[in-house]
C-alpha positions in Angstrom: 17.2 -3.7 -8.2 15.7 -7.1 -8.1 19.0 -8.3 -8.0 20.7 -6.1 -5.6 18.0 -5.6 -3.5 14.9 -8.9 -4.2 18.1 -11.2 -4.2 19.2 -10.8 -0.5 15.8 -10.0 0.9 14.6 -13.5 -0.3 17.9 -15.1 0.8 17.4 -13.4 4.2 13.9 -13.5 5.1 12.8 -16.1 3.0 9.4 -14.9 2.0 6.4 -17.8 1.3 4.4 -17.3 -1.2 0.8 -18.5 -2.3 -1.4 -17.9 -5.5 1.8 -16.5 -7.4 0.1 -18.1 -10.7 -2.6 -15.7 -10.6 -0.4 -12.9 -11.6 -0.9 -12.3 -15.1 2.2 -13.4 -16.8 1.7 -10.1 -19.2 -0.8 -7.7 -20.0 -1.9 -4.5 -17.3 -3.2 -6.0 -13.7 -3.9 -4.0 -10.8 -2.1 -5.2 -7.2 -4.2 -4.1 -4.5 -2.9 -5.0 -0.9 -3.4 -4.3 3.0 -0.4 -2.2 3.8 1.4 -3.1 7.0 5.2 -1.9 6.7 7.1 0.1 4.3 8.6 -3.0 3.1 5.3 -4.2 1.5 6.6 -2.3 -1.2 9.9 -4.4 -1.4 9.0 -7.9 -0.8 5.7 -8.0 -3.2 8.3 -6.9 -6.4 10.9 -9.4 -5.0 9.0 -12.4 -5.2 7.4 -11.4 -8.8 9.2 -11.9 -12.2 7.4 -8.6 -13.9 8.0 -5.3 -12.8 5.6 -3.5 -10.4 5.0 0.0 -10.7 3.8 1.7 -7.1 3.7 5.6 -6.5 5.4 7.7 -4.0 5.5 11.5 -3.2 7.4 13.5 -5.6 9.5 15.1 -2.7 11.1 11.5 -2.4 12.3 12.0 -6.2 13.2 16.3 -5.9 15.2 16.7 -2.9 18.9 18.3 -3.6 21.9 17.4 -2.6 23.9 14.1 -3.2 21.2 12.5 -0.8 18.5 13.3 -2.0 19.5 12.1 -6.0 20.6 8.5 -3.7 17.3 8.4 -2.6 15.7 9.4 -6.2 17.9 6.5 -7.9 16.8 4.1 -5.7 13.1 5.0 -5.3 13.2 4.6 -9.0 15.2 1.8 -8.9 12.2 -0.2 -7.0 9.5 1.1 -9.4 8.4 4.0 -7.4 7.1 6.7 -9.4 6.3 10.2 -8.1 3.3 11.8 -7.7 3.1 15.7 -7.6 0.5 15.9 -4.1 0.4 19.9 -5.1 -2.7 21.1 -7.2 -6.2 22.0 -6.3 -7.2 18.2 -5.8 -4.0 16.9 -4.7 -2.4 13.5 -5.0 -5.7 11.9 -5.8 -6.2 13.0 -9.2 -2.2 12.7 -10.0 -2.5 9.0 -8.6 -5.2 8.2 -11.0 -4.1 9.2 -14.3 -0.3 7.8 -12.8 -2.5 4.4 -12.3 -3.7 4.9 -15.9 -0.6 5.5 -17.3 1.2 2.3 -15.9 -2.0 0.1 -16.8 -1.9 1.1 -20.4 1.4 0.2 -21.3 0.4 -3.4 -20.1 2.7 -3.2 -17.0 1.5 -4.0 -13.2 0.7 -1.1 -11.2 0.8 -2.0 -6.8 -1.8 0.2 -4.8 -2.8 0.0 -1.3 -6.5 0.4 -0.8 -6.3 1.6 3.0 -4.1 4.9 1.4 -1.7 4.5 4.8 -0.4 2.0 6.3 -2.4 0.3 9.2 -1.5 1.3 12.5 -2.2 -1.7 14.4 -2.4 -4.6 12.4 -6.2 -4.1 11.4 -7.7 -4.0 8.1 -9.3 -0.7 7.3 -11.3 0.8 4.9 -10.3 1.3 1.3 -10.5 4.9 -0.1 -12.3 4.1 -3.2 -10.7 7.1 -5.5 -7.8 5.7 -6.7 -8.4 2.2 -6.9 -11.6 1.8 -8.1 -11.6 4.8 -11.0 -8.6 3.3 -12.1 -9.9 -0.1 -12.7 -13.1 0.7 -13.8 -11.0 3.3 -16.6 -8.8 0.7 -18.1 -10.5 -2.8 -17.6 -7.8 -3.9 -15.9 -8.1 -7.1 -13.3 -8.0 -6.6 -10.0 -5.6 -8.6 -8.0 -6.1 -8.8 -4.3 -3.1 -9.3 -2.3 -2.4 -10.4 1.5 1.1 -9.0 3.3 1.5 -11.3 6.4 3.9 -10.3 9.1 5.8 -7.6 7.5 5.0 -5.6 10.1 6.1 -7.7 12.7 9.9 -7.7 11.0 10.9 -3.9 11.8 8.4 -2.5 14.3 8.5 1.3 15.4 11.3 2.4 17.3 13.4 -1.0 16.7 16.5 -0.4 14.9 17.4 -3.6 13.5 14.9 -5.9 11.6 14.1 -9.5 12.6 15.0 -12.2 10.6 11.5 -14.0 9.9 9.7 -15.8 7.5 7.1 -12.6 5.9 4.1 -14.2 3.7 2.4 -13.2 1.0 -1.1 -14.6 -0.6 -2.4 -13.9 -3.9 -5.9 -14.1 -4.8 -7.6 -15.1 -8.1 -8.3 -11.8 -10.8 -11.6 -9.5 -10.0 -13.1 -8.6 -12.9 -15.4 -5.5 -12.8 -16.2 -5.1 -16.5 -19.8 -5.1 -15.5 -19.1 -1.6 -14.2 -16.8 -0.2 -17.4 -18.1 3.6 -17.8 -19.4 4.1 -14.2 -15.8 5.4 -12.9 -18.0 8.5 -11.8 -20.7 7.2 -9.9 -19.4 7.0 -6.0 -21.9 3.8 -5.4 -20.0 2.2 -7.7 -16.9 3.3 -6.6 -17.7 2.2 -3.1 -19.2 -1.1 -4.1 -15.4 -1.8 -6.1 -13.8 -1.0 -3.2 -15.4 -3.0 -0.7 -15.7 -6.0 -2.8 -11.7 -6.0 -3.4 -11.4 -5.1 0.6 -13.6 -8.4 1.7 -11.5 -10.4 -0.4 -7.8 -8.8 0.8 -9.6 -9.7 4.8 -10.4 -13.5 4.0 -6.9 -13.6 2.5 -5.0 -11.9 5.3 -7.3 -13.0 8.3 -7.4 -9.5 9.6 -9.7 -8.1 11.7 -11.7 -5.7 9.7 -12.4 -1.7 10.7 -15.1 0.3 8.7 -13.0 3.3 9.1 -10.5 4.9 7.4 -6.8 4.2 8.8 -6.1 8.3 8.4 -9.0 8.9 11.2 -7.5 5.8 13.5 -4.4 6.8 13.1 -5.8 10.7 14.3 -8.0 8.9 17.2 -4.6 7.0 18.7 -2.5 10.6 18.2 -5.0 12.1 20.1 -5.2 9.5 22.6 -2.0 9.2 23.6 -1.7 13.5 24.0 -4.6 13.0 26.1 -2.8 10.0 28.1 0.5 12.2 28.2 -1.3 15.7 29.4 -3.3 13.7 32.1 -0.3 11.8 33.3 1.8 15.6 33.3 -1.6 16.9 35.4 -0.9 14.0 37.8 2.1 14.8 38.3 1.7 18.5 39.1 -0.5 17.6 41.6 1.6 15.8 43.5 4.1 17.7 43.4 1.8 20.5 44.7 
């Protein structure tokens, strides 16, 4: 997959890179990055020499038919592995111990803090269930990582993508051995996450949110039902 599909993405786009030596060369390392695009998830492996592990829903990886065992080749193909989301705590738990898993057989394991992808180009708030339990369990660095532009490339609703230069800045290794045993503790937890999400902002330049990208992606639905009942109202009215 790197070479059928990181090949022609870096001859066509051209990423730029910066900070690519503080990727481990071996040994587990976490990736967290803002998450702007789905193709976050292709350009970060494309421009790295080791493999990097994300997870996806398992419905990407169980769907029958001939197109649903394409799209289970390929998501596996990238290094998408699935996560069951059924169970009485959902995706969250099955994220962690996949985290775990990855970590401890010294591979690289990509998460995005914000758990969604950002719906206007802001930074929001990292969930800090998956990310920080997982470092805090294995010891594993945590690499903070800035996508720039992806999102700009293929914007919603536009069928082609644009040909542009996407960037992508690597910061230096956090190490949060001071907290090994406190996976448990939520201060903790929160303290982790907000620590990895300052340092993600000064390398992006995004404008920070200290909300969760689920409720501001909720707050626009809702806004833009409102705008389209009000402008239907209208409407009527005239009509009337």
């Amino acid at each position: 997959m790197k070479v059928a599909i990181g090949g022609p993405l870096k001859v066509a786009f051209r990423p730029w890179v910066e900070g690519l030596e503080n990727v481990p060369a071996e040994g587990p390392a976490i990736l967290a990055s803002n998450h702007l695009s789905f193709s976050d998830s292709f350009f970060l492996p494309a421009v790295l020499d080791r493999k990097v592990t994300f997870i996806a829903k398992a419905e990407y990886f169980t769907t029958p038919g001939v197109k649903g065992r394409l799209t289970a080749a390929f998501f596996k193909g990238v290094g998408q592995l699935p996560v069951d989301r059924s169970g009485a705590r959902g995706a969250g738990e099955a994220a962690v111990q996949s985290g775990i898993d990855v970590l401890e057989s010294g591979e690289l394991f990509g998460i995005y803090p914000e758990g969604t992808r950002s719906p206007d180009g802001r930074l929001y708030r990292g969930k800090p269930g998956g990310l920080a339990r997982v470092a805090l369990a294995t010891g594993a660095p945590v690499v903070p990582v800035a996508m720039i532009d992806t999102e700009k490339i293929q914007p919603p609703g536009q069928v082609m993508p644009k040909l542009m230069r996407p960037g992508i800045r690597i910061g230096k290794p956090l190490d949060f051995s001071r907290y090994q045993g406190m996976e448990h503790d939520r201060f903790v937890l929160r303290a982790v996450t907000d620590e990895v999400m300052y340092e993600i902002m000064k390398l992006s330049g995004q404008e920070y949110v200290d909300i969760y990208a689920t409720a501001a992606k909720r707050r626009i639905a809702e806004a833009a039902k409102a705008e389209k009942e009000a402008a239907k109202a209208e409407k009527k009215a005239v009509e009337s």
